[in-house]
Every structure is written in structure tokens, then in C-alpha cells.
N, C-alpha and C positions, 0 to 999 in steps of 0.2 A: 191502888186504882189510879194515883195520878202520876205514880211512875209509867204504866200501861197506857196511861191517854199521853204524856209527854214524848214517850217511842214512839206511838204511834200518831202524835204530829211533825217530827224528827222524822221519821219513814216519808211521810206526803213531802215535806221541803224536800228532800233530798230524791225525789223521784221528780218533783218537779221541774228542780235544776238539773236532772240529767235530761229529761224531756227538753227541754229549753237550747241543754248544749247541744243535741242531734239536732234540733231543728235548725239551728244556726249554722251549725255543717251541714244540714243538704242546702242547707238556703245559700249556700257560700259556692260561688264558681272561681277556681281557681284555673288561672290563665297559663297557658304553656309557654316556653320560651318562644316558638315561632308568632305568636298571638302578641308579641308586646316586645320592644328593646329599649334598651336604658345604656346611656354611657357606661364604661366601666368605672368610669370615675366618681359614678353615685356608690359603688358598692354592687352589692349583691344582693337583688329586691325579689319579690313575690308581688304579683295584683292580681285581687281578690275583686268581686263584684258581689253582694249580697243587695235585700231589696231595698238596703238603705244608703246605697251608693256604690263607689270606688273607696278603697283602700290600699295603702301603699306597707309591704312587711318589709320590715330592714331592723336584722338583727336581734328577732321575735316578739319588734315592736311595732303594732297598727299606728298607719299613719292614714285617717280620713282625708281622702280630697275634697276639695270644697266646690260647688258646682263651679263659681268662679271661675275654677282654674280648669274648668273640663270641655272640649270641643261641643258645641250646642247637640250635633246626632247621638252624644253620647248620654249626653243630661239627662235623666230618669228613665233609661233604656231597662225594659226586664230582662232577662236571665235568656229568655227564649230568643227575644229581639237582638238580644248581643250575641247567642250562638250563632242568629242567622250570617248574623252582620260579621262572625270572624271566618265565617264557611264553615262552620265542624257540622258533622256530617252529610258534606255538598263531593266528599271524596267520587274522583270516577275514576276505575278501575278498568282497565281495557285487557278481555279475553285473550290466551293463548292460542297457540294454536293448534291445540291440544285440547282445549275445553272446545273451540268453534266445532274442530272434528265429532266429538260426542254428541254433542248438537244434532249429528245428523242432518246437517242441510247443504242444499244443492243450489248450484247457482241462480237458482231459478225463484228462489225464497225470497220473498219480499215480506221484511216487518212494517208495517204501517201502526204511528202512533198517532193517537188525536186526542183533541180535549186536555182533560188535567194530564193524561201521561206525559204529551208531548210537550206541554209547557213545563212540566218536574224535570223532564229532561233537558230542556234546552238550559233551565234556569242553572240546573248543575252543572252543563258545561262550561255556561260562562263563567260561574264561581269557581270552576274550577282553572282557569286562565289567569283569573287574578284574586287576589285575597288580602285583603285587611288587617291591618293591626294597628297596634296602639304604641306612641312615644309616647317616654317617661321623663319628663325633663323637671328640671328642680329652679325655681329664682335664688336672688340672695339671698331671701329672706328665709330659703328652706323649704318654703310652700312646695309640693310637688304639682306638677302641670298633664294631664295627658291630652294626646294629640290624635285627631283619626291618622292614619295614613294607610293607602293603597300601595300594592308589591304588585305589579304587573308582572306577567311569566313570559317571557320571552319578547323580540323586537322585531315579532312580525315576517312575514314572507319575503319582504324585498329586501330586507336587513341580513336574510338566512342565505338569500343568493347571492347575492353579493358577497358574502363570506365563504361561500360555496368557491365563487369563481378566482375570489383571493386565495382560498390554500391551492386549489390547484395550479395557479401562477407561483406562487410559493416551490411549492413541490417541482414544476417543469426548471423553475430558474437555477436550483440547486442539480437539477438533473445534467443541463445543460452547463452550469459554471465546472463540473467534473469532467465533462464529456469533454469541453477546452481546455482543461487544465492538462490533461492527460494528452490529446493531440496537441499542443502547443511541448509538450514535454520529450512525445517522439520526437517533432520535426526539431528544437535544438539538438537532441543527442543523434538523429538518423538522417533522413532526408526530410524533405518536404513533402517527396510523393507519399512516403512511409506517412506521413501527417495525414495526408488527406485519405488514403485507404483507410487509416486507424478512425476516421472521423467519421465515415460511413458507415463501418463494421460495427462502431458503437451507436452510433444513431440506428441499426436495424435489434444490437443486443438490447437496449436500456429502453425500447419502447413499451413492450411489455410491460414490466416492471414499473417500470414512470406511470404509464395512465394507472397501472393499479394502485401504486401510493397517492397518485392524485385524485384517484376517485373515493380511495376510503376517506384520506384528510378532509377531503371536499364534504363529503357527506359527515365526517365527524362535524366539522365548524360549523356546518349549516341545521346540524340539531343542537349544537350547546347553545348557538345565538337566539334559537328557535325559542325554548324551554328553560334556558336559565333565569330564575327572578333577577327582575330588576325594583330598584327601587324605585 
């Protein structure tokens, strides 16, 4: 009998501490790399958020941060509050045009969004422009520190043109330093008129060509400036 009642208090602990351990893993949000950066010179971390704070893993050892050392928006943020705040699930995904086609719509289609849709929308596009994370930074004393910080995506429309109109100066200047290399090369080995026909002949060949590498470049540098994070 008191072997029976002894297993079967042995049973209840040991169901309770596995109970206790799944609760603590769902309770546990585990940050992805784009979510948080750390020097390399800390090592190689993990940060955890559960309901009783931040924690810092280095080397399969928890390290609690102390509010102290945590940026006030962060200071007893729940699980929901901090998904808001790093954007996960604020993703926008922009249609094909191949999905549009299925669609079945005609130019003439107007979606009108109001109320809660349009404000879910608007709010994901702005999170989606920019997006949040968290520094990991260490004192002397070892304390770890985290820091809000914002990643902005791109520098904007006048930033993009401007970049726009740099590569294709880029592109014409290099068109144009060939274009003299090569008449400047006739006219010492031929004549001079030979220079100047060859200078025309190629300024009618290389135009083509020139705007079309000026307007791909153009358009490339004016989406990487466009979309690239910045910090």
C-alpha cells in the first residue's frame, strides 16, 4: 500500500514538473536575429522574453536583465505588446501579376476600405517601412543592457532620385570617356577629319545602348536607396 501511494505521489510531481516545463516554453518568446543585434564581441546570445522579464542565453546559461538596465518602452512589455512593437505579423506582401490576373478585375474596379479594415491596413503599411529591434550591449561590470532601436527601410523619394539621376551620369560619363578615348586614338594614328566622323558615327552607335544601361542603373540605384534598411 505505501509503495502504491508513494508511485503514485512520484507520478503527480513528475507530471507537474513537466506541466510547469511546457508552460514556461509557451510562456518563453524567443527573438530572431533580425529582432535584436549584439556585437560579436559579446559572443554568441539568444533573448528570450517570458512574463517575468528579459533574459540574455550565452552559452546555455540564463542571464536575467534587470529593469535597470532595459529602455523604459520595454520595461514590463507582455509577449503580445512586444510582438506588436517588433512588427511580426505586420508582413505585406504585394500581388503578382499573375494572382491580380485571377482576380478577374477590370480597370474600372475600385476597393474601398473603411473603418477597422483601413486603419489594419494603413497601420501594416507603416510597420511595414520601418521596424524595431532591440541592442544588446554589456557594461564592465557584465550587466547586459537592451536598447529600443528603430531600422527605417529606405531614404525616401528625394534620396531615390537623386540616385536615379547619379547612375545615369555615371553610365553617360563612362559612355562618353570611351567614345573620346577611341576618336582621340583615330585622330593621332589617321587624320583629324577621320576623328571627327568616327565621333559622330559613335555618338549615333552608343546612343541606344547608353540610355538603356542608363536607365536600368538609374532605376536599379533608385530602388536599393528606396528599400534598403537603414539603421
Amino acid at each position: 500500500m505505501k509503495s502504491l501511494f508513494k508511485s503514485f505521489v512520484t507520478s503527480c510531481l513528475l507530471f507537474t514538473s513537466l506541466n510547469t516545463m511546457i508552460s514556461k516554453d509557451r510562456d518563453t518568446l524567443e527573438l530572431t536575429g533580425k529582432e535584436f543585434v549584439a556585437s560579436s564581441k559579446l559572443g554568441e546570445l539568444q533573448l528570450h522574453h517570458t512574463s517575468e522579464g528579459f533574459s540574455v542565453v550565452k552559452d546555455e546559461i540564463t542571464y536575467p536583465v534587470q529593469n535597470a538596465f532595459i529602455d523604459k518602452p520595454l520595461r514590463g512589455i507582455t509577449r503580445d505588446q512586444l510582438s506588436k512593437l517588433l512588427g511580426r505579423g505586420n508582413d505585406v506582401r504585394m500581388l503578382s501579376q499573375e494572382e491580380v490576373a485571377e482576380m478577374n478585375l477590370d480597370e474600372s474596379t475600385t476597393v474601398v476600405l473603411e473603418g477597422a479594415e483601413a486603419e489594419e491596413i494603413l497601420e501594416k503599411l507603416e510597420s511595414s517601412m520601418s521596424s524595431n529591434y532591440i541592442q544588446i550591449t554589456q557594461t564592465a561590470e557584465g550587466e547586459y543592457l537592451l536598447h529600443l532601436k528603430t531600422r527605417l527601410l529606405g531614404a525616401g523619394p528625394g534620396l531615390g532620385w537623386w540616385s536615379y539621376l547619379a547612375a545615369r551620369g555615371i553610365v553617360y560619363g563612362i559612355s562618353w570617356s570611351i567614345q573620346g578615348t577611341i576618336a582621340l586614338t583615330i585622330s593621332a594614328t589617321c587624320t583629324p577629319l577621320a576623328g571627327i566622323v568616327a565621333t559622330k558615327a559613335m555618338a549615333v552607335a552608343f546612343a541606344a545602348p547608353t540610355e538603356a544601361c542608363a536607365q536600368w542603373f538609374g532605376i536599379a540605384a533608385c530602388v536599393v536607396v528606396c528599400t534598403a534598411p537603414t539603421p
